[in-house]
N, C-alpha and C positions, 0 to 999 in steps of 0.2 A: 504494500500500500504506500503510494506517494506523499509525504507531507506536504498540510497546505502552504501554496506559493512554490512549491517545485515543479519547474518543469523536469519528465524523469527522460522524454526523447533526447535524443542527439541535438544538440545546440550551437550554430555558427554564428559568427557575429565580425562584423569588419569595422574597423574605427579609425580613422584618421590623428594619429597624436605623434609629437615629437618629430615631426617634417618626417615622418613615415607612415606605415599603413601595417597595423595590429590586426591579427585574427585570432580570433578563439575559436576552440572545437570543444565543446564541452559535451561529454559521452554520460550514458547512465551512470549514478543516478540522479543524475540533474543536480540543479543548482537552486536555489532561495531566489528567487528574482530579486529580493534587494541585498544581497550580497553580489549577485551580478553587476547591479550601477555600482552597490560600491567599489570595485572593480573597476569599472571606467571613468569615474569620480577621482581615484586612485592615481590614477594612468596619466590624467587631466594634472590633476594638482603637482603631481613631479613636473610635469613639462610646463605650465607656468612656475616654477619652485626653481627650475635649473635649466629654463630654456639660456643659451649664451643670445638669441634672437629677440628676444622680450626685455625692453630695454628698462621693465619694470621688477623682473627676475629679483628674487633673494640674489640667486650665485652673481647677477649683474651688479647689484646694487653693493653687495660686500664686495667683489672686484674694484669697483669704484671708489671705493672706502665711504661710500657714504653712510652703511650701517658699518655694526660691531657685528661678530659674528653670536655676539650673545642675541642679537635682535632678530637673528635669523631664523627660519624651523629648524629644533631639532636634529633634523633629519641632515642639514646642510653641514653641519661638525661632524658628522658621522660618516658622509662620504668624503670629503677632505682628510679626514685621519684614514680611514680604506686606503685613499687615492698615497696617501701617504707611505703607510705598508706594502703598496703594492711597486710604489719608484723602490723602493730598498731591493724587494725578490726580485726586479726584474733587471737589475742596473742603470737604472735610473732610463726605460726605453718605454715603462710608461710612465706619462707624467701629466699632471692635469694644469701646467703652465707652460705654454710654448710662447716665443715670439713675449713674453711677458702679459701674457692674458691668460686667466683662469679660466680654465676650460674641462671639466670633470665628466664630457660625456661618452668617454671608453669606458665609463662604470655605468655611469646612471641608467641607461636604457635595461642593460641586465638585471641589475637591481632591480628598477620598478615591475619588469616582468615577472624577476622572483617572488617580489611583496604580494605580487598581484596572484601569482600561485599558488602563497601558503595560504593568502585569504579563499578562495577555491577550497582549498583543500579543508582548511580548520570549517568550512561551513558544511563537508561531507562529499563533495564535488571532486573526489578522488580521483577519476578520471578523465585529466584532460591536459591541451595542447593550447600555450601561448606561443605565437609568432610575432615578434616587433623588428622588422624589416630584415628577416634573417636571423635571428637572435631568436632560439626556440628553447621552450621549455615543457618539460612532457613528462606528464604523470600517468602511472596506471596504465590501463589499455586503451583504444578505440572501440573495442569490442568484443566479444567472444575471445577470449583471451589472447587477439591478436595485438603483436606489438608497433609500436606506431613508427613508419618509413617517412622519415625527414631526408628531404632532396639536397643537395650540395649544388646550387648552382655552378654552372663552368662558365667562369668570369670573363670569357672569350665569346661566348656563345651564349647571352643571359636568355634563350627561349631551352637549352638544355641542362643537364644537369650531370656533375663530374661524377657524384657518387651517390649513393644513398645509406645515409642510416641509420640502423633498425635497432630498437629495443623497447625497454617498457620504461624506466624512471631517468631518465637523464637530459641531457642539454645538448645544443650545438649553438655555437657562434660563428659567424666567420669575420675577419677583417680583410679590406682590400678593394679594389676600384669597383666590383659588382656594385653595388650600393648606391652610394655617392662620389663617385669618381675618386680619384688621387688626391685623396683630404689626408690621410697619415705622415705626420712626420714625423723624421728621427730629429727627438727630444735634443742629441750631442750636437746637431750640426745643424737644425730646423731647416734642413733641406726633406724637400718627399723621398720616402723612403725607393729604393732601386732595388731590380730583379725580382720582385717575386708581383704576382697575379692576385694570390688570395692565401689565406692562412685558415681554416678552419679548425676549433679545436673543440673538443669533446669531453666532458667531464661530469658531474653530479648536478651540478649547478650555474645557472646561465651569469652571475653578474663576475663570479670567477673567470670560466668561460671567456665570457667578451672581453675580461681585461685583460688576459693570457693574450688572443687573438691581437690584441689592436699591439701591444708588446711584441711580439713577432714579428711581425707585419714591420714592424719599426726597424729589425734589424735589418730586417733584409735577408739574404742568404746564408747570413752568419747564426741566424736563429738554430738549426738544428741541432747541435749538441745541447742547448738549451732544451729543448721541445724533448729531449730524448730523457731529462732526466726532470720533467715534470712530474710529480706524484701525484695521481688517478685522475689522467689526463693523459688525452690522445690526442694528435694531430693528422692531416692532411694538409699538403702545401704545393698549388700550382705556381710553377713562377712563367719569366713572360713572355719564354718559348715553348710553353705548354706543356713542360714537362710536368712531373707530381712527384710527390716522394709524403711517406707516410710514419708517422712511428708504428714500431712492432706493434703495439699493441688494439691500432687501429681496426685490425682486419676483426676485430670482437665486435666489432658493428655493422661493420658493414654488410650492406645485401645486396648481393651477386644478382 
């Protein structure tokens, strides 16, 4: 028996936020409809909260110095100290200040998608799939206990796709020109990043995930010994004669 305000069918939904385009699949047994808006409420309030575009932004207005960051949400100290952990693990290739503007959104998209997740899930919405412009996050099944096949665009050819991969509870991000064109740079030199195509990486959790990704991507071709010794995280990496190279541990996902 369904509780009331759940829908228990298969649930799709396309939303426009964060100069991208969000889809949900939300699988039995449904969702609370108003944990659903809260949900894209959620989605909303990040991307006014840390648009670099919204000239009215928390993230803009603390850049400016015209707040403190105690004036800010919350939420806004929280990924600055993230962003901050994560220049240390990656040598300083991710960094949410280039060109001297603060710019934190190699985290924020995955983030919000994970927030957006656990609220899904803590409301009993165990099985389902957020997408924010590549940047996936996947619980559970699709159905009948099949596991759900996430496409790896091939950033040469964005009507196809280089890989696909298949499981039940995990992530994918990719960083690289598919997307938004040749927006990554290397943090060392704030030149765009050279030779590679795309970086997709694979792990438990998408705001991990994406900041691994955009980190990579940064190096360039030097990434791989890096990528090789990430813990519970996988890679695939085209560069920009089409070649691909994967970590060992990749082929646990993929489907053939």
């Amino acid at each position: 028996m369904t509780a009331p305000g759940v829908q228990p069918s298969v649930r799709k939904h396309v939303e426009a936020c964060m100069g991208t385009v969000f889809s949900l699949h939300i699988a039995p047994p449904g969702v609370p409809t108003d944990t659903f808006e809260q949900v894209l409420a959620w989605l909303h309030w990040v991307d006014a909260t840390f648009s670099t575009y919204r000239h009215s932004s928390d993230i803009n207005r603390y850049d400016r110095g015209e707040v403190d960051l105690a004036d800010c949400a919350p939420e806004v100290g929280e990924i600055l100290n993230r962003c901050t952990e994560l220049e240390t693990v990656t040598s300083g290739y991710f960094s949410a200040r280039l060109a001297g503007r603060l710019d934190p959104s190699g985290l924020v998209k995955g983030w919000a998608i994970e927030r957006a997740s656990d609220l899904l899930a803590a409301a009993g919405a165990t099985n389902h799939m957020i997408n924010g412009g590549g940047d996936v996050q996947c619980r559970g099944t699709p159905g009948d206990r099949r596991p759900w096949r996430i496409g790896v665009t091939d950033p040469a050819h964005h009507d196809r796709v280089s890989a696909v991969a298949s499981g039940f509870d995990f992530a994918v991000a990719t960083s690289g020109s598919t997307e938004r064109g040749s927006h990554i740079l290397d943090p060392h030199t704030g030149r765009p990043s050279a030779g590679l195509h795309s970086v997709t990486i694979i792990g438990p959790r998408v705001a991990l995930a994406d900041a691994y990704a955009t980190a990579a991507f940064a190096m360039g071709t030097a990434c791989y010994d890096w990528l090789e010794q990430l813990s519970g995280h996988d890679a695939l990496v085209i560069t920009k004669d089409g070649t691909s190279w994967s970590t060992a541990g990749f082929r646990r996902y993929r489907d053939e």
